[in-house]
N, C-alpha and C positions, 0 to 999 in steps of 0.2 A: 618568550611567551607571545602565543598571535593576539591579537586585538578581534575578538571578535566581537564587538558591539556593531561594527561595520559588516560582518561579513551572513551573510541570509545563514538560514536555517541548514542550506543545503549545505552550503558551503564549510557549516560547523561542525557536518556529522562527517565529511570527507568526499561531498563530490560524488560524480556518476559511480567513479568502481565500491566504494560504499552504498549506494542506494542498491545497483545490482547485486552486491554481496546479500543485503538484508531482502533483496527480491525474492534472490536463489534460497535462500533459507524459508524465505515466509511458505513459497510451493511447496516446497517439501513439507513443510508443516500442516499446508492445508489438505492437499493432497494424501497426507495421510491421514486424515480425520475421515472416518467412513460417514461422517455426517456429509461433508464438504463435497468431496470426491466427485460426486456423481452432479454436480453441479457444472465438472470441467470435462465433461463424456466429450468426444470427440471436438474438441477444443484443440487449435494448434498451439501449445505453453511457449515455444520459442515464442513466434510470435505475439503472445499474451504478455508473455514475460520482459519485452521488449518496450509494447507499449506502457504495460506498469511503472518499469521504469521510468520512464519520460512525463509519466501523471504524477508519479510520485516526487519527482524530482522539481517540478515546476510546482505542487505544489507548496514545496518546503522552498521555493526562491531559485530554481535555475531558472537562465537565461534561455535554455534549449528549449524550443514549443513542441507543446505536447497536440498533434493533430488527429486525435483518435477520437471517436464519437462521444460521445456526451456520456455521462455516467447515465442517466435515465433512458437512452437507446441501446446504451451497450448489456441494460441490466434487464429490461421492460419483460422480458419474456421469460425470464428464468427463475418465476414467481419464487422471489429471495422471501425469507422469515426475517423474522426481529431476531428469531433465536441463531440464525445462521446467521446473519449479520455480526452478531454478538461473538459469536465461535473465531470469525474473522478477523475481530478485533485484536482478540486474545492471543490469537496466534500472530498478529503484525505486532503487538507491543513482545512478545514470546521472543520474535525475530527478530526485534531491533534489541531488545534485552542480551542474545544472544552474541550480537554483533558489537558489543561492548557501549550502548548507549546508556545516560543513567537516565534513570526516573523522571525527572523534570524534563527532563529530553522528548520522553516517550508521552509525558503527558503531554506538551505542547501538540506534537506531531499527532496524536488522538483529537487535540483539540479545533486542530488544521483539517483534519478530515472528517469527523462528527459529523459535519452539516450535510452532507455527502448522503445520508442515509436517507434521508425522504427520496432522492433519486432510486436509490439502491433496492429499498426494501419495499416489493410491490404485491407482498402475500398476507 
């Protein structure tokens, strides 16, 4: 059995090719929410998809830096809702659910990026 009291968040759920697993799953999730969709209109998703990762990962405990703009510049324009923020949610605990995380898992990782939403939601 590993000892994870030592080991970050990231590292409990499996590392970069788990955070990309549960990436590739979240887009597809959102992407196909005709609410969502049109939020990512000519949007490059490798690219997006790439930085997500690297936000996501740093902010569950990697080591890798995440050098992508700010969530309040990367968001500011794309007059976000409470209720699309929300959709969001649901489909990243959907996707980490998916990806075989349990419950308390999902709620930490909601509770890691919660505060996020004052940046996020600017409608």
């Amino acid at each position: 059995m590993t000892d994870t009291t030592q080991q970050s968040l990231f590292e409990q759920l499996g590392g970069e090719d788990a955070v990309a697993a549960v990436v590739d799953i979240f887009y597809d999730k959102v992407l196909g929410d005709p609410d969502l969709k049109p939020y990512f209109a000519g949007v490059d998703l490798d690219r997006l998809k790439q930085h997500q990762r690297r936000f996501i990962g740093q902010a569950l405990g990697s080591t890798r830096p995440y050098s992508g703009r700010s969530m309040r510049k990367a968001h500011e324009h794309l007059a976000i809702t409470d209720a699309a923020f929300g959709r969001v949610v649901e489909h990243l605990a959907a996707s980490l659910g998916e990806a075989g995380v349990d419950e308390e898992t999902i709620g930490i990782v909601a509770e890691t990026l919660l505060p996020l939403k004052q940046d996020i939601v600017t409608a």
